[in-house]
C-alpha positions as CSV (number, residue, x, y, z in Angstrom):
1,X,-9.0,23.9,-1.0
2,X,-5.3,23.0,-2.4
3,X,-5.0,23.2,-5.8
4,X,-4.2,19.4,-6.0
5,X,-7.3,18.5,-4.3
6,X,-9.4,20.7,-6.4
7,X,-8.0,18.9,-9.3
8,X,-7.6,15.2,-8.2
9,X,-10.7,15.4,-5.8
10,X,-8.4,13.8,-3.1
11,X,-6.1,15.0,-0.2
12,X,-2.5,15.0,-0.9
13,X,-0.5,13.1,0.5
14,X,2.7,14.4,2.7
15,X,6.1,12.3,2.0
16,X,5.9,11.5,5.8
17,X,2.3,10.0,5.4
18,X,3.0,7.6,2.4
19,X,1.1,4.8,4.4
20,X,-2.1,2.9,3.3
21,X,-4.7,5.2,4.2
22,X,-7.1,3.9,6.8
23,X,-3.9,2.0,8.0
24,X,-2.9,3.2,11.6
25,X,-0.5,5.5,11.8
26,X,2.9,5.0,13.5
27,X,4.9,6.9,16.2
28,X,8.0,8.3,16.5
29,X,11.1,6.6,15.1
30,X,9.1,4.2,13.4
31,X,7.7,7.0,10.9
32,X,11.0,8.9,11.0
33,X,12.8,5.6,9.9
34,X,10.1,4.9,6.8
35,X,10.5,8.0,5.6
36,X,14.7,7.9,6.0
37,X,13.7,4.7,4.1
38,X,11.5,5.3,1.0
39,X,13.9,8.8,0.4
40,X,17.0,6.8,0.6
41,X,15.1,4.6,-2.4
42,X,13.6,7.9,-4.4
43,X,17.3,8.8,-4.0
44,X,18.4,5.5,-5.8
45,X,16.1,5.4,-8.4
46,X,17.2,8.9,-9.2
47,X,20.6,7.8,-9.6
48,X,20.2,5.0,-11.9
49,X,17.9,7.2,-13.8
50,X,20.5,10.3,-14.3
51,X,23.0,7.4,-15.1
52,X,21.0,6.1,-17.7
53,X,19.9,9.4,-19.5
54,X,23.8,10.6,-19.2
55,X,24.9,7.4,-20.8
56,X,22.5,8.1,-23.6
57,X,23.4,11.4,-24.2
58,X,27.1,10.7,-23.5
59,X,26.8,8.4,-27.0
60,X,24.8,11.4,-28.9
61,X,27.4,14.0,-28.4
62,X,29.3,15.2,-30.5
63,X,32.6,17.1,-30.5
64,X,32.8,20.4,-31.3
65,X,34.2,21.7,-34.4
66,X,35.0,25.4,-35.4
């Protein structure tokens, strides 16, 4: 048993299976380009995110002084 299964009491679910489950699965290009799809979007969300949490820290810091 994976650890995240013995702790959640589910399956985990791949990135390349982040369908509905019970919904049929797809074939081929169709899976590759969901995937291509929902990383390119992870990938975006990150950005803003590290944007955001650089432009608080950017006000925060201070200059050094010796």
């Amino acid at each position: 048993m994976a650890p995240f299964e013995a702790l959640y009491g589910r399956r985990c679910r791949s990135p390349i299976g982040w369908f509905m489950v019970g919904e049929v699965t797809l074939i081929g290009l169709e899976l590759v380009q969901q995937a291509m799809e929902k990383v390119w979007l992870i990938r975006e969300k990150l950005k803003m995110a590290q944007s955001r949490q650089k432009s608080y820290a950017d006000v925060r810091r201070r200059d050094l002084e010796f």
